[in-house]
C-alpha positions as CSV (number, residue, x, y, z in Angstrom):
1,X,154.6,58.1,40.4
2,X,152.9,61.5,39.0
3,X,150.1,58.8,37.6
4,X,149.2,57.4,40.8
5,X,149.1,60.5,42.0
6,X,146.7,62.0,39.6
7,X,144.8,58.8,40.1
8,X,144.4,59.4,43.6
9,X,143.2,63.0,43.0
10,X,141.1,61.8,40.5
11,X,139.5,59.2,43.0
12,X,138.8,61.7,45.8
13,X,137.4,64.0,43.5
14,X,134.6,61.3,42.9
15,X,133.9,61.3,46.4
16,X,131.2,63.0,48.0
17,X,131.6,66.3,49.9
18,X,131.4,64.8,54.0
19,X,129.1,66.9,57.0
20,X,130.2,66.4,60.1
21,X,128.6,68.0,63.7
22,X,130.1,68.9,66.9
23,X,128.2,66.4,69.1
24,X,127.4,62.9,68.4
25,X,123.1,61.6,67.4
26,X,121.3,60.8,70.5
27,X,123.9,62.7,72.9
28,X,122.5,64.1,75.9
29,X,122.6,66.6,78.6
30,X,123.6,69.6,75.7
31,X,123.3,73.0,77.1
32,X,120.3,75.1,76.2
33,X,122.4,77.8,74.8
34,X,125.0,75.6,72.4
35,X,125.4,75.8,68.6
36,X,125.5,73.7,66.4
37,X,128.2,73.6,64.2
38,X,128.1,72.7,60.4
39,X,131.6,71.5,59.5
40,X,132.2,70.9,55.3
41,X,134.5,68.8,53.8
42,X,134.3,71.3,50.7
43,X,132.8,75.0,50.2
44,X,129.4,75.4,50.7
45,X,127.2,78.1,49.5
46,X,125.4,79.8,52.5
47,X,122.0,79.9,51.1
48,X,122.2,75.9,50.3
49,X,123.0,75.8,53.7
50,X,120.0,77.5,54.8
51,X,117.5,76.0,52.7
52,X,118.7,72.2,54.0
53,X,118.9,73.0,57.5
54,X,115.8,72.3,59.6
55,X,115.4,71.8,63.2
56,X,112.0,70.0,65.3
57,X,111.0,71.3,67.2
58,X,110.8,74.8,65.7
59,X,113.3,77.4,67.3
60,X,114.0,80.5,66.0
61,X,118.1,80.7,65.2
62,X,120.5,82.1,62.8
63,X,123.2,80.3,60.8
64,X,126.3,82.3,60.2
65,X,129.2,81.1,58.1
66,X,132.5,80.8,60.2
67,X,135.4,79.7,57.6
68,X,135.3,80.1,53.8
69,X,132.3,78.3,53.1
70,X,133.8,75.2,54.9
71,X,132.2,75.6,59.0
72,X,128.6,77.3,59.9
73,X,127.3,77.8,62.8
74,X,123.3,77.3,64.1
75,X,122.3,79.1,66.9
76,X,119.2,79.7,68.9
77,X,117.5,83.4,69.5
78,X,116.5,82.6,72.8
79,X,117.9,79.6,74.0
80,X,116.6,76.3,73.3
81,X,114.0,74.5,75.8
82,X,114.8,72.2,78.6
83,X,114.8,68.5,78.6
84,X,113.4,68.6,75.2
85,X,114.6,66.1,72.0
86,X,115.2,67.9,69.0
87,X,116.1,66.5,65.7
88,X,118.3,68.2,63.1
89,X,117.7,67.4,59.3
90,X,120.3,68.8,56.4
91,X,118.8,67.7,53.3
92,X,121.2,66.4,50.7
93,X,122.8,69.3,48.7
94,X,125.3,70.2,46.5
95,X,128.7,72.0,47.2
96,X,130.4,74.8,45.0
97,X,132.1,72.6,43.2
98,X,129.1,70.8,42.4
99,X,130.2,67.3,44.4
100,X,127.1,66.0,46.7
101,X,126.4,66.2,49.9
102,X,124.7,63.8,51.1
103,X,121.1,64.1,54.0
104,X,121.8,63.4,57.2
105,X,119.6,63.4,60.2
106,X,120.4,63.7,64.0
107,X,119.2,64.3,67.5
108,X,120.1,65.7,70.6
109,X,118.9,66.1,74.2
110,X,119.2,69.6,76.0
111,X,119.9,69.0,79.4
112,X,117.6,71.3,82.6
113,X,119.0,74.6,83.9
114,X,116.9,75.0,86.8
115,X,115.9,78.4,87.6
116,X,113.3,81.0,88.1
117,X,110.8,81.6,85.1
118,X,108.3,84.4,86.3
119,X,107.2,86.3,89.2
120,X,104.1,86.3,89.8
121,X,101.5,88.9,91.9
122,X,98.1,88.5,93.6
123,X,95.3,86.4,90.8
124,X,98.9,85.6,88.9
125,X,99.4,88.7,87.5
126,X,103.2,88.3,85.7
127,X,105.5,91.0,87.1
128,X,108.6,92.4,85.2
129,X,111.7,93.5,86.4
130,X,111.0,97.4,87.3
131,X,107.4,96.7,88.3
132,X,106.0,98.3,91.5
133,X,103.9,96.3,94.1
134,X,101.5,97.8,97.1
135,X,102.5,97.0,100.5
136,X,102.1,94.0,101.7
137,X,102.0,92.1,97.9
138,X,102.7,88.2,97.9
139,X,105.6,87.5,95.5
140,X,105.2,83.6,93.8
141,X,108.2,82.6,92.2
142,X,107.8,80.0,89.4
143,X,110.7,77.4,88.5
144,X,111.0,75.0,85.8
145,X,111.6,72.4,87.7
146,X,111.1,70.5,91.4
147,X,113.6,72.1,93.0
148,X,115.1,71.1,96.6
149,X,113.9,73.6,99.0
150,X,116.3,73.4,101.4
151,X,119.4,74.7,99.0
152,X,117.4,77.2,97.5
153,X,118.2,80.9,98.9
154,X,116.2,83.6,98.4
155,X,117.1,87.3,99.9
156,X,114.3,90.1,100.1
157,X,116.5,93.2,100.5
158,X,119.2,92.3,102.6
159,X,117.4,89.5,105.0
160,X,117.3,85.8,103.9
161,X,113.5,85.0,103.6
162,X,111.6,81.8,104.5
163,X,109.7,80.5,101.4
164,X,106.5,79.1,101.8
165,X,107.0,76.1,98.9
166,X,103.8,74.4,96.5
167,X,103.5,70.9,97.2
168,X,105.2,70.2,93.8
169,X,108.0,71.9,95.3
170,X,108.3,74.0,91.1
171,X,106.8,76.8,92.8
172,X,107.5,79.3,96.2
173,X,105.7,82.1,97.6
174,X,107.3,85.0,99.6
175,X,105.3,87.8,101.8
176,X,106.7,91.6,101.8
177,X,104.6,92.2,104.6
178,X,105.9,94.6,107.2
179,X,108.9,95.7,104.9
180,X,109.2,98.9,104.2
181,X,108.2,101.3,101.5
182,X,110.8,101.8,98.6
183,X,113.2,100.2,96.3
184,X,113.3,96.7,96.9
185,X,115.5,93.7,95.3
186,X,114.5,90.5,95.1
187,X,117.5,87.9,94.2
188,X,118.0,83.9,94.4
189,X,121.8,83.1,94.9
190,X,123.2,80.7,92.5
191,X,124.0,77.0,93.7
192,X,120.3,75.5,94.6
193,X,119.4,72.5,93.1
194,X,116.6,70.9,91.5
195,X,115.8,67.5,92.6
196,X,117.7,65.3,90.1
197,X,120.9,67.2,91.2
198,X,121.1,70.4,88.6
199,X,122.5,73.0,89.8
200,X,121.3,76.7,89.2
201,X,124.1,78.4,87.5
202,X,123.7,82.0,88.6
203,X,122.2,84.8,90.2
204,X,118.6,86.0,89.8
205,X,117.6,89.0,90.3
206,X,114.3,90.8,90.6
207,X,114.2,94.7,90.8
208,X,110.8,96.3,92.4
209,X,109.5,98.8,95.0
210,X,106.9,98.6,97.6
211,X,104.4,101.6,97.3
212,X,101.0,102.8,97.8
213,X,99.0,102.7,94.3
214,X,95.6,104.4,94.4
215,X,93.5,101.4,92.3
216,X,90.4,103.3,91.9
217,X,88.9,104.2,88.3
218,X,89.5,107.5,86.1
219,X,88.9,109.2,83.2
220,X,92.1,109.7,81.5
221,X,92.5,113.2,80.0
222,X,94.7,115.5,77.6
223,X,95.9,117.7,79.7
224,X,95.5,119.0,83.4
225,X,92.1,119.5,85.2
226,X,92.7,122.3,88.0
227,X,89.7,121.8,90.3
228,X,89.2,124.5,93.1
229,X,88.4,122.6,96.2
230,X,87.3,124.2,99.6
231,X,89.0,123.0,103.0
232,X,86.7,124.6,106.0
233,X,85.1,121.8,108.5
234,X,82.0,121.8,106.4
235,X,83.7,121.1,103.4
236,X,85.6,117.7,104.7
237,X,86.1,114.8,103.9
238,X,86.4,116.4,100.4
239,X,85.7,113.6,97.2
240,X,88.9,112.8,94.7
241,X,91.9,114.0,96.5
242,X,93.2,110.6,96.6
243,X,93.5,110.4,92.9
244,X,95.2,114.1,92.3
245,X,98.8,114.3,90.8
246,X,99.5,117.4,93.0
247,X,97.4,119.1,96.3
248,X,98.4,122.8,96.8
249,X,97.1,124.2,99.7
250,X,97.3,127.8,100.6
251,X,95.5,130.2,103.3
252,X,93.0,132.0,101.3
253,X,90.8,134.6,103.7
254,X,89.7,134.2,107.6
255,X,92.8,132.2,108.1
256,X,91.4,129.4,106.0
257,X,92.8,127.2,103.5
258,X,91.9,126.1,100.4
259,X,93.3,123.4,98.1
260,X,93.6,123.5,94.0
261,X,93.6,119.6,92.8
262,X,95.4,119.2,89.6
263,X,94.7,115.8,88.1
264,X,96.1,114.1,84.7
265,X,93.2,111.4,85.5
266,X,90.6,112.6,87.3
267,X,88.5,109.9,89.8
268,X,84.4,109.4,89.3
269,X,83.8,112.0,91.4
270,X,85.2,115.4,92.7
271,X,84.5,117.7,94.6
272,X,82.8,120.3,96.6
273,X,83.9,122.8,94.9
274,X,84.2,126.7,95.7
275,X,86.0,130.2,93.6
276,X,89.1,130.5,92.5
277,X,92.1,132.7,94.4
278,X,94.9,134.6,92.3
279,X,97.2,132.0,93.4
280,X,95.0,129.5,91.3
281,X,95.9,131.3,88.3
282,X,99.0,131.1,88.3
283,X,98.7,127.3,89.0
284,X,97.0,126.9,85.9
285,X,99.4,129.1,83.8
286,X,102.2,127.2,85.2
287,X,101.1,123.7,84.5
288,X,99.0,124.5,81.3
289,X,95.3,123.4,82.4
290,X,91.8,124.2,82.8
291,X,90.9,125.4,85.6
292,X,87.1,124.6,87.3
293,X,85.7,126.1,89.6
294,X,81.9,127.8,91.3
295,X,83.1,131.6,90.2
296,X,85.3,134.1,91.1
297,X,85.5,137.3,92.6
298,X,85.5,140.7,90.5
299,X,89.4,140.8,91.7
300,X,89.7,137.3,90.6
301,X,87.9,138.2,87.4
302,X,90.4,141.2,86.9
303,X,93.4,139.5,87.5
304,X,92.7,136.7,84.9
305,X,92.1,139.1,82.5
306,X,96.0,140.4,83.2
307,X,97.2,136.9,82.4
308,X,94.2,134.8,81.0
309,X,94.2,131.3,82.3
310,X,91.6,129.2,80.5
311,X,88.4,128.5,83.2
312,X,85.4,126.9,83.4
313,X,82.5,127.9,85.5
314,X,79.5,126.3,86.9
315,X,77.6,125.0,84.0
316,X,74.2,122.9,83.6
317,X,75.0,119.6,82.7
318,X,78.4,120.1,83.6
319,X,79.1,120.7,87.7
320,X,75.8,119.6,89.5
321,X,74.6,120.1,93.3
322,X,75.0,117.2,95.7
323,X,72.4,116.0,98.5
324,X,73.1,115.5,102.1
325,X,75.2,115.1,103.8
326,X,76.5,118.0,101.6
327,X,74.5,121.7,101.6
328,X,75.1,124.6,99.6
329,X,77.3,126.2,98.8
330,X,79.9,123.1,99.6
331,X,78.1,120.8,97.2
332,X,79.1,121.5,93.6
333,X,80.5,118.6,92.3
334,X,81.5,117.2,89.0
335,X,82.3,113.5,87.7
336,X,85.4,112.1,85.6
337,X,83.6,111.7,82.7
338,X,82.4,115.5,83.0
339,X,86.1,116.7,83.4
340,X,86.9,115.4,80.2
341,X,83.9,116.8,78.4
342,X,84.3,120.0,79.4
343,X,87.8,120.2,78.4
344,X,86.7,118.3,75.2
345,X,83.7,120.3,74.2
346,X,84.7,123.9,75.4
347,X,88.5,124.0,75.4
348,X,89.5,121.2,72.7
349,X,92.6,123.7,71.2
350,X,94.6,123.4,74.8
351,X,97.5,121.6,74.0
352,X,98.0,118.4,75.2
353,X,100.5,118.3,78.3
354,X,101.5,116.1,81.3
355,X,102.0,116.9,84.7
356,X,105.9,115.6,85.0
357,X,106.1,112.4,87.1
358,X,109.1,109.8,87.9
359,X,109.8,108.1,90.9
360,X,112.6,109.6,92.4
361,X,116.1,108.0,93.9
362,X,117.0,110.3,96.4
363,X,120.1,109.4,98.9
364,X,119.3,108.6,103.0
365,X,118.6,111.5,105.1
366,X,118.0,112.9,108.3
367,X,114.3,111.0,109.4
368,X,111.9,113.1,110.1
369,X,108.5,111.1,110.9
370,X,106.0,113.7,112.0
371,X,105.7,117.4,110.6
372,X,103.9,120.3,111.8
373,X,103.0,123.1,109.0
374,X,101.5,125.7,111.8
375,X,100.2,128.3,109.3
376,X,97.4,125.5,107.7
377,X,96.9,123.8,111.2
378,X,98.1,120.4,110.3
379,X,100.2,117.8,111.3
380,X,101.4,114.9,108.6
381,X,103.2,111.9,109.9
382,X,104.8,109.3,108.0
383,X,103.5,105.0,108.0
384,X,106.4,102.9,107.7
385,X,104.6,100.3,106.4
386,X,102.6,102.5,103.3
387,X,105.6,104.5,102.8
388,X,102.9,107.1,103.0
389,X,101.9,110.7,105.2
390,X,98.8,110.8,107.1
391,X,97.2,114.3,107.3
392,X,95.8,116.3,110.4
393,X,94.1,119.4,110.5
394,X,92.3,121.3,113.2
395,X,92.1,118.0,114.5
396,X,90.7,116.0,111.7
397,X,92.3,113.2,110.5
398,X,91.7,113.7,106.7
399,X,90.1,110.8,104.4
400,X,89.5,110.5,101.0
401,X,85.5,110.1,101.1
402,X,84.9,107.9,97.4
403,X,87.1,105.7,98.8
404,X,86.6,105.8,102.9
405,X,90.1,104.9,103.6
406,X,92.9,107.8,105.0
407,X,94.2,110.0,102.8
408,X,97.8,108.9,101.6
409,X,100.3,111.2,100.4
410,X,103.2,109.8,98.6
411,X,105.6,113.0,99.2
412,X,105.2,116.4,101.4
413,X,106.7,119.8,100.2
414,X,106.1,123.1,102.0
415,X,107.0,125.6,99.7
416,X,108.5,129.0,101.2
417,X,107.6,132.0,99.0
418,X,107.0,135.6,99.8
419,X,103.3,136.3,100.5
420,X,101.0,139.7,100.1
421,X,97.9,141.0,101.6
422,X,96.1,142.8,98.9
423,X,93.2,145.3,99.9
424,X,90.5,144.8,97.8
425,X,87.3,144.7,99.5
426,X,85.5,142.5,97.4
427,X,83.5,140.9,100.1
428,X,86.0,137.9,100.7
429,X,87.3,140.5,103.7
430,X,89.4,143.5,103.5
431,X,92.8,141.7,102.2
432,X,93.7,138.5,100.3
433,X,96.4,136.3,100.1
434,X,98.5,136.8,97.1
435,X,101.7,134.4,96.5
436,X,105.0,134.7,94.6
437,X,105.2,131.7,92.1
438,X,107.5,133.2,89.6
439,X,110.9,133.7,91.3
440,X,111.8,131.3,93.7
441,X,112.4,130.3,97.4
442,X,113.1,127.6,100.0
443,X,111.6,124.0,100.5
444,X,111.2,121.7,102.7
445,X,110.4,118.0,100.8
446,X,109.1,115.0,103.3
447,X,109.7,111.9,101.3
448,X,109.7,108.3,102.7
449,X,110.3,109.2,106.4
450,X,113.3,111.4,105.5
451,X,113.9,115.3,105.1
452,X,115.5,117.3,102.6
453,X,116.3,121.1,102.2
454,X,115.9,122.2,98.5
455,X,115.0,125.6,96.6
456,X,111.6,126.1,94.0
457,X,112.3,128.4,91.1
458,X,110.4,129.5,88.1
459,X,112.4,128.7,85.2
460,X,109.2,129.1,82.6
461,X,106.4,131.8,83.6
462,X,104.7,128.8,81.6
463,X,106.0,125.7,82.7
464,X,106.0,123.7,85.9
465,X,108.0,124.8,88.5
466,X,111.3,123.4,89.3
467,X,113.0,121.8,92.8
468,X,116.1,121.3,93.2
469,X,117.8,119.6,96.7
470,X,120.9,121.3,98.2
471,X,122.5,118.8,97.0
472,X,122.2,119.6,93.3
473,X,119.5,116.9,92.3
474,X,116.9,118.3,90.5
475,X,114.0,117.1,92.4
476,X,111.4,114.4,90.6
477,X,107.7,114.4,91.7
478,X,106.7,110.9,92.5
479,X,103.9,108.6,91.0
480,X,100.6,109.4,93.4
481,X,99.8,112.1,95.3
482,X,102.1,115.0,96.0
483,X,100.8,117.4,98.7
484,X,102.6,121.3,98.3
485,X,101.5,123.6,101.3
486,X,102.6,126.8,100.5
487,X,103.5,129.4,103.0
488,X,105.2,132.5,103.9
């Protein structure tokens, strides 16, 4: 009895080591996601396990042992590609014990998951999750398959849109026309089918936000340009201001404003531009810039010399006079390009710094859709549809005049802060406005048809200020132009 035995053991010994898979050759409709399992008779080395194994057409996978040397597993990166054939090849090996394994070759067919492969914007531009559109964009989304329009539901924030469907029926298009301006989720509910009956498995989901982008071309630079900018009848429509990062306004003498642009790219062309106030200084101290301007005033020049802020003056081949319709002295104007090589050629040791920016998520609040700041004579109200303010002053509707379009501001602050009259008689009248920008005080922020309370403080006599809503949420500026008017 012990012989036969032995002669048994003997006998399988003899025999090769066996491969077997978890799905039969030539099987069909295998999911894109599966692995393939490697299943031993006898140990096998990992790395004669990777060297035999081959799959056609290439996909990028990762074999992992799963039992002793006995079961591995094969199994794709990404997920394998729809309706496709592939053919696996082990090449004949030996195992640990040095018994051979012999080649074997099979195939498979993965089956189609229909679903949503990219979004797609105006001249096919791909869109990922996160990316913002303009107003108004046309959303194409792209399927892997025919699909059957009528199962296939699509929501665009919380209504169930009509899709307009390509005669191949792989392809829809969706409008965001007349919806408003701010987060937005695109999302296809799971359970539409292709036309050979495959169902979609899940959700999609597409996260964006409608907003006004400012296309024009800048110069990109290293750190801020503060550009002084007058704001009296003559001065208007002003060249630029669509592009800024940030619009201050303030009265500065005769009960008329005057704006300091800061820019982080600045357009092809700025301007007019006028003198620099005390408040400017402190601008440019706070958010680490240059600041340009015509010239300043010998209390100007004395109060920069208290607290220098770097400045650059009208120079040849830098700033240059403009023809009509412009006529001294609101002409000066200066280009992009110039910005950059003045800050590049005069002030290259300024360290390099970015005005902070991040779209903020702020909570829904009391609307407010048309705002009167009396001290600078305007009026802003909000467009639904832009997600954008409109300004009005004295009576002028303002608009950028590069572009020839409205002036759109993507968030309103009027920043509260005590104010002095300073007697200097300088020429620019008997007082000048002087404001606190190193403390702190009330705001009022205008953003996306809502209002919110909030407080400004200086936390860094060198750094940008900071807001903070009452209800603790440290305030983000927003991606395009912010407008702050500051008053008393």
């Amino acid at each position: 009895m012990l012989v036969g035995v032995g002669a048994f053991l003997f006998y399988e010994n003899t025999l090769p080591t066996t491969l077997t898979t978890n799905f039969k050759s030539g099987q069909k409709d295998v999911p894109t996601d599966s692995r393939i399992l490697l299943t031993f008779s006898r140990p096998v080395t990992p790395a004669a396990v990777q060297a035999a194994f081959s799959i056609q057409p290439g996909a990028d996978g990762a074999i992992t042992s799963m039992d002793g040397g006995t079961q591995y597993s094969w199994s794709p990166t990404k997920g394998l590609n729809d309706l496709t054939t592939y053919t696996v090849t082990m090449k004949p090996i030996v195992d640990v014990g040095h018994h051979r394994v012999p080649g074997s070759t099979w195939s498979f067919t993965t089956l189609i998951v229909p679903h949503i492969t990219s979004i797609t914007g105006p001249a096919g531009t791909p869109l990922t999750s996160g990316t913002e559109i303009d107003p108004g964009t046309n959303l194409k989304l792209n399927f892997n398959d025919a699909m059957e329009p009528i199962t296939v539901k699509v929501t665009v924030g919380t209504q169930v849109v009509n899709l307009v469907w390509a005669k191949d029926d792989r392809s829809a298009t969706v409008s965001t026309a007349g919806i408003p301006s701010g987060p937005l989720q695109v999302q296809m509910s799971a359970g539409g089918r292709d036309q050979t009956g495959h169902l979609v498995p899940s959700n999609f989901t597409f996260n964006t936000g409608i907003y006004y982008h400012d296309r024009e071309h800048t110069t990109a630079l290293r750190y801020p340009a503060l550009i002084q900018i007058p704001n009296d009848e003559f001065a208007r429509d002003q060249n630029g201001l669509q592009a800024a990062d940030i619009v201050w306004e303030y009265l500065a003498e005769g009960g008329i404003t005057r704006l300091t642009a800061m820019y982080d790219n600045a357009p092809d062309l700025i301007g007019p531009m006028r003198s620099a106030r005390f408040i400017s200084l402190k601008l440019g101290r706070h958010y680490k810039g240059l600041l340009f301007q015509s010239g300043e005033s010998q209390a100007t020049a004395a109060r920069a010399a208290q607290d220098p802020t770097p400045q650059f003056f009208d120079t040849i081949g830098y700033q240059f006079r403009a023809g009509p319709p412009r006529y001294a002295p609101d002409n000066l104007m200066i280009t992009g390009a110039l910005v950059k090589a003045a800050q590049d050629n005069y002030f290259s040791g300024i360290s390099t710094f970015t005005i902070p920016k991040a779209r903020p998520v702020l909570p829904a609040a009391g609307p407010r859709t048309s705002i009167n700041i009396d001290e600078h004579y305007s009026v802003y109200t909000y467009d639904s549809a832009m997600g954008t303010y409109q300004k009005t002053e004295e009576g002028h509707a303002y608009v950028d005049a590069s572009l020839g379009q409205p002036l759109r501001i993507e968030m309103l602050i009027t920043l509260h802060t005590r104010e002095s009259l300073l007697n200097v008689g300088d020429g620019h009248g008997a007082h000048i406005h002087d404001y606190d920008l190193d403390s702190s005080g009330r705001i009022d922020v205008f953003y996306k048809g809502m209002q919110y309370g909030g407080t400004w403080s200086s936390t860094d006599s060198h750094g940008p200020l900071t807001f903070t809503l009452d209800s603790g949420q440290v305030l983000t500026l927003p991606p395009g132009l912010v407008w702050i008017d500051v008053t008393a």
